[in-house]
Steps between C-alpha positions, in 0.01 A plus 500: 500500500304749680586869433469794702417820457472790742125529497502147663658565794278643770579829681544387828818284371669808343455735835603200734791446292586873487462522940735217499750653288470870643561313860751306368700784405402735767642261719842457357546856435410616867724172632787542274532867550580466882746216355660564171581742272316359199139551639334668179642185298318271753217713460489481162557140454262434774223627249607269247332141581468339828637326749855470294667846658356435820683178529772646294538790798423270780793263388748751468467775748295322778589111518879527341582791785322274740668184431846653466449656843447174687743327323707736620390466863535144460855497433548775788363259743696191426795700506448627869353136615836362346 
């Protein structure tokens, strides 16, 4: 089994996987603070790994909303073409 250790991974890796991260959670906080209440937790978590919250938040506050909304219209429109 191969082992590694931290002087095997090159430098580059490390600092593109830190950019991701700090966009990751950049992102969430600035979108979830014009939408929720909880943006410092989405901040936070965004920090944590990636792309888990960012699907996480996209699922709940962007496609769930969405979804729910034209469901909504949906109904709305078979109920005036009836």
């Amino acid at each position: 089994m191969h082992k590694t250790n931290p002087e095997s991974i090159p430098v580059w890796v490390i600092v593109l996987a830190a950019c991701i991260l700090l966009t990751q959670s950049l992102f969430l906080f600035i979108h979830s603070r014009r939408h929720t209440k909880y943006y410092w937790i989405w901040g936070i978590v965004g920090l944590i790994q990636s792309p888990g919250p960012l699907i996480a938040y996209w699922l709940v506050y962007i496609f769930w909303p969405w979804r729910k909304e034209r469901l909504k219209d949906r109904e709305h429109r078979n109920k005036r073409d009836e």
